[in-house]
N, C-alpha and C positions, 0 to 999 in steps of 0.2 A: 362486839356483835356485828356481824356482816351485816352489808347496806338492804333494803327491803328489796330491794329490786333482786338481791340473789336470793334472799330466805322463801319468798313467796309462791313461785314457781314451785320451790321444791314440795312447799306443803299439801299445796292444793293436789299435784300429781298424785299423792299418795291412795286418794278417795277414791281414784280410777282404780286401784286394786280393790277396794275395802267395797265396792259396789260394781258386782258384776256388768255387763253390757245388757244384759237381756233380765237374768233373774232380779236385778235390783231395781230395775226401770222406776219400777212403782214406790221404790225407797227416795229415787228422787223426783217426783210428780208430789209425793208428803212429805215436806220439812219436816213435819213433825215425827215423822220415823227412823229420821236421820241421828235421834240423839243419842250422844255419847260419841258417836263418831269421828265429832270434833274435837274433843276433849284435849286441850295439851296446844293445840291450834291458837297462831297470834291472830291479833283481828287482823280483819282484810284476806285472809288464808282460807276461808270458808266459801261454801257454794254461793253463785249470788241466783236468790232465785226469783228477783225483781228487775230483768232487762227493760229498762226506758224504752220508750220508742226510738227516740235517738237511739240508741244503741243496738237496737236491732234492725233498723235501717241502716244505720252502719256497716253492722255486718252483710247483709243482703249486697249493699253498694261497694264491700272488700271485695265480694268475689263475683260479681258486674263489670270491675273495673278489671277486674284481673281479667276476663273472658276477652273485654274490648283489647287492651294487650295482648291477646294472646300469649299470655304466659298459661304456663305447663304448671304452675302448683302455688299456691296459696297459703300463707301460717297465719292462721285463725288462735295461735297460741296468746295472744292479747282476751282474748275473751272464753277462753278456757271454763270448762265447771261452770257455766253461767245458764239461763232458762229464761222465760216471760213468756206471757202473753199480751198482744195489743189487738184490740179491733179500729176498724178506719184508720187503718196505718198510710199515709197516703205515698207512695212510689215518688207519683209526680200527679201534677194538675189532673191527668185521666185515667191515671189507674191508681184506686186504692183499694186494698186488702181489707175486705169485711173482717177476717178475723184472722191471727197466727200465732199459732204454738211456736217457740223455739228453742231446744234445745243443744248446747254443746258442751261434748265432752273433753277428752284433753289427752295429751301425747302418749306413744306406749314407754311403760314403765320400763326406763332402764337400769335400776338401782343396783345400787355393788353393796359390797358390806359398810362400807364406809361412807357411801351416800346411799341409802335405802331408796329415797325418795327422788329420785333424779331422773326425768325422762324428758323420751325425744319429743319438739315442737310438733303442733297441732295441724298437722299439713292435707292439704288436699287438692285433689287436681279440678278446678273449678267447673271445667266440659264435661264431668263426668257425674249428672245428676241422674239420680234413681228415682222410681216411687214404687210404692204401695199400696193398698187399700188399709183401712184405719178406722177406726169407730169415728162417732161424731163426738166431739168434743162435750162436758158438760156445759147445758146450759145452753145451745145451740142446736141449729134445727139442717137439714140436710144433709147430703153427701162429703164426706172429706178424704183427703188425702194424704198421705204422710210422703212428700220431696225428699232426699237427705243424699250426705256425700260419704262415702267409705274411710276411711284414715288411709294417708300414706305413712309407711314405714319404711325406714333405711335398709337396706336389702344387706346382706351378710357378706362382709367383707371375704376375700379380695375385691369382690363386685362393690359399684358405687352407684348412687342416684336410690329413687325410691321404686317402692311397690305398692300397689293396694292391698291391705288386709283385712279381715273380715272383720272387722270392728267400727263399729257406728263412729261418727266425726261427727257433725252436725243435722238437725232433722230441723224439719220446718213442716208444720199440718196449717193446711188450707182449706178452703173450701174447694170441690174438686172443679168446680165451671170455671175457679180461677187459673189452674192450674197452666194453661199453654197462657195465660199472659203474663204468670210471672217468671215461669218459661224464658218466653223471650225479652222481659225486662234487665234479667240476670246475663241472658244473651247466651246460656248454655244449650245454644244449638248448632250441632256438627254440618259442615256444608257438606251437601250431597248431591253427586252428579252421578246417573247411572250409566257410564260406559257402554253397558251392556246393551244400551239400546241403541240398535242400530236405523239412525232417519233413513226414512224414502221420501218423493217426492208423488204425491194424487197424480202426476202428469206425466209419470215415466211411465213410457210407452212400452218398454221392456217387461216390466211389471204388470201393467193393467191396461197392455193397449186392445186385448179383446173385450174389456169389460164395459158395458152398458150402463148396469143399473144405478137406482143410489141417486145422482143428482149430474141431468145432465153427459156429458163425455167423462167427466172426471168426479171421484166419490172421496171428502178428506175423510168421512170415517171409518172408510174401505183402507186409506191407507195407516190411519190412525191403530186401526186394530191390526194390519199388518205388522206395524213396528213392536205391538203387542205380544208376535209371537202368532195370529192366526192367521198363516201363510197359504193355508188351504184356499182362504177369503177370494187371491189373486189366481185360482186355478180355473180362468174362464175360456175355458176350451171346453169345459163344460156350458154348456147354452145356459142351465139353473142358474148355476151359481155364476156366469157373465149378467144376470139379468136382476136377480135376486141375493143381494150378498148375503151370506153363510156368517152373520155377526156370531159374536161370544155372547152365550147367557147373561140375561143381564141380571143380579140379584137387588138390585135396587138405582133408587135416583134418588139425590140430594140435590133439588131446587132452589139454590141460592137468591138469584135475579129472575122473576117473571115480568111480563105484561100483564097492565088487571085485564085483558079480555085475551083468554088464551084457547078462546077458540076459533075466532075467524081465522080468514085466511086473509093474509098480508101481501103485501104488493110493496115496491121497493122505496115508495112516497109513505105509506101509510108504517111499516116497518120502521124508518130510520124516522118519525117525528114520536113514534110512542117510547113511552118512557118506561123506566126499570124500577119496580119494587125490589125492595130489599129486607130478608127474610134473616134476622139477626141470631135465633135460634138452629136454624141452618147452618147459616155460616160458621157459628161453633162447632158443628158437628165437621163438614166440610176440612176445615184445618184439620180437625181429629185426623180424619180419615188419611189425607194425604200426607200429615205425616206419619202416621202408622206404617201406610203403603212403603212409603219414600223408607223408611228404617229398615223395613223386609227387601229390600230390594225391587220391589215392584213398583213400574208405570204407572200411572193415573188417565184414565180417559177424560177430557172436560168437554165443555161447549162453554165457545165463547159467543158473545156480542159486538158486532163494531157498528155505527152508521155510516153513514157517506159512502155505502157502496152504490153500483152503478148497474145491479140486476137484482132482478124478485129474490127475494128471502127464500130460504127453504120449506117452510111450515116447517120444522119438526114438533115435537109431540112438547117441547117446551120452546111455544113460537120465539121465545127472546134468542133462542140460539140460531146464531146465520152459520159458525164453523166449528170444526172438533180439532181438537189439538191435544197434546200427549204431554204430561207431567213429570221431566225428566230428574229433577233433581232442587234442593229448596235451599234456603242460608238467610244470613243475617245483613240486609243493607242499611249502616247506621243502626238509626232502633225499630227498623220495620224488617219484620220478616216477608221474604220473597220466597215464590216456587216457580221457578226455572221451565219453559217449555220447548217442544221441537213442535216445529206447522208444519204439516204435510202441503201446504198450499202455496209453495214457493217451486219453481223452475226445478231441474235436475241440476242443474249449470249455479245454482247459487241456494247448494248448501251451507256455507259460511252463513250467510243469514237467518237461515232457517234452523239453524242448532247455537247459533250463538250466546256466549254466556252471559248478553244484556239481555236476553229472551225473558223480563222477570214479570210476572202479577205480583202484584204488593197489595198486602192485605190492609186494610183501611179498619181498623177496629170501629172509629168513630160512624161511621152509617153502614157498616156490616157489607160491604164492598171486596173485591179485590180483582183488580186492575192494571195493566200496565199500557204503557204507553209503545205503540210497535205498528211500523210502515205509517206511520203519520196520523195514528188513529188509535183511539183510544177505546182497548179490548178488555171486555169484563169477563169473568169468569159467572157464569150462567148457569150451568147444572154438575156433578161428577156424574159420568156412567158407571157404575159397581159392575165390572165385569173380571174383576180375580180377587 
């Protein structure tokens, strides 16, 4: 009798035929529907439809690990045919998973006459997570989501390497408010820089040396929304629009960081000693936002916070913001995700630092923050403007 280590593989593989991808779903969510299926099946060759927690952190920390490598693809073929659920799964000390479904399937059948049962390992390219909408699990209350990775398949020779197929590999159901932390726990997030935008500077003359309005000689959200694309903004040969800038519709405001009194008016003493609330249900949203944005190719309008500056604030309509700055692209620093910006409030003469790729806000999950450290000063992110 050949050793377990060959027989095993092959048996299990078999079930992938015997239960479609879609129509049998529900055959494997009920052990009990599966009988007879086994039949003929040594032990250990069967579905395991009892993943430990260890073992589904396992898998979650296979292809985390794989992402931090930068590796192109992943063999989940060790846990094949396997299923669980755990609630308070814990990641690490600060994030733990109220509740996860997980299932995985197993390689595509290659079988010949001679080996029936013989197919390619469980592979998958670990950057390439999907989602869903999903019912709420039994037994459970709110929004969920179903996460999950596509199978690769060995692409038809003479060609070599793999491909994506339309066939489930692994799926994972969450709850959906968890969804961008386990996101970037796994680390499957694509860095994104948008070329396409091209910085200017609030202080080029060429640009906006007839323009008035706004704040002062010089206006960052006049160039901000330049970089946006509204180029009309900068056509102040017109008196109006040198006087009163022609912004983009705004369709809304997500208020991250306020001051609790956001209606006086600030002065440049009174400004840098008050302090920033922080709106934790926002800031979920916020992430959302920009990176939906940042996927479609789209900039992000923000306002930021610094203190220690050395002139009156601006009042804007969310007093915590003193500047506006453009949200060029986001990625993975360590285990924090970052979103990348360009300031328009830097010289003509020193764009290198005004587009540079330390430009980063780091999201602070633990007090609903996100921040970076830039020109000696420590800049929050304060509100998004919805203007595409």
């Amino acid at each position: 009798m050949k050793p377990r280590a060959e027989r095993a593989p092959a048996k299990r593989s078999a079930l992938v035929e015997l239960i479609p991808h879609h129509g049998g779903r529900d055959l494997i969510h009920s052990p009990q529907s599966t009988t007879g299926l086994f039949d003929g099946m040594e032990e250990g060759a069967i579905l395991n439809f009892n993943m430990s927690k260890e073992s589904i952190k396992n898998v979650i920390d296979l292809i985390r690990n794989a992402n931090i490598s930068n590796e192109q693809r992943t063999d989940l073929t060790g846990y094949d045919l396997s299923k669980g659920v755990a609630v308070n799964l814990e990641l690490t000390s600060k994030f733990i998973l109220d509740f996860i479904e997980i299932e995985i399937t197993s390689g595509k059948n290659i079988g010949t006459k001679e080996n029936p049962f013989l197919c390619e390992p469980l592979i998958i390219n670990p950057m390439e997570l999907k989602y869903e909408n999903t019912t709420t699990p039994l037994g459970q209350e709110g929004n969920f989501i179903k996460v999950y990775y596509k199978r690769l398949d060995k692409v038809t020779p003479p060609a070599i390497g793999y491909a994506e197929s339309g066939s489930l590999a692994i799926a994972f159901i969450i709850k959906e408010s968890q969804k961008d932390e386990f996101e970037e726990y796994i680390h499957a997030i694509k860095t994104i820089n948008l070329s396409s935008i091209n910085w200017v500077s609030q202080f080029d003359e060429d640009i906006f040396g007839l323009c008035t309005g706004c704040w002062k000689s010089s206006c960052c959200r006049r160039a901000c929304e330049y970089m946006m694309g509204n180029t009309n903004i900068a056509n102040c040969t017109d008196s109006i629009i040198a006087y009163k800038p022609p912004y983009l519709p705004v369709f809304g405001r997500i208020n991250l960081a306020t001051f609790s009194d956001n209606t006086s008016l600030y002065n440049v003493s009174t400004y840098n000693a008050a302090a920033l609330n922080f709106d934790p249900d926002k800031f979920a949203e916020a992430i959302r936002y920009m990176k939906d944005n940042l996927r479609n190719g789209l900039p992000v309008l923000i306002g930021t916070h610094y203190t220690n500056g050395i002139s009156n604030p601006p009042n804007n309509s969310n007093r915590a913001t003193r500047h506006f700055m453009v949200i060029v692209g986001m990625g993975m620093e360590g285990d924090k995700l970052y979103f990348r910006f360009y300031d328009p409030g830097r010289s003509v003469s020193n764009m290198f630092n005004a587009t540079s790729p330390d430009n980063k806000l780091i999201i602070n999950r633990q007090n609903s923050s996100i921040q970076g450290h830039y020109r000696n000063r420590t800049y929050t992110l304060t509100e998004i403007v919805k203007v595409n």
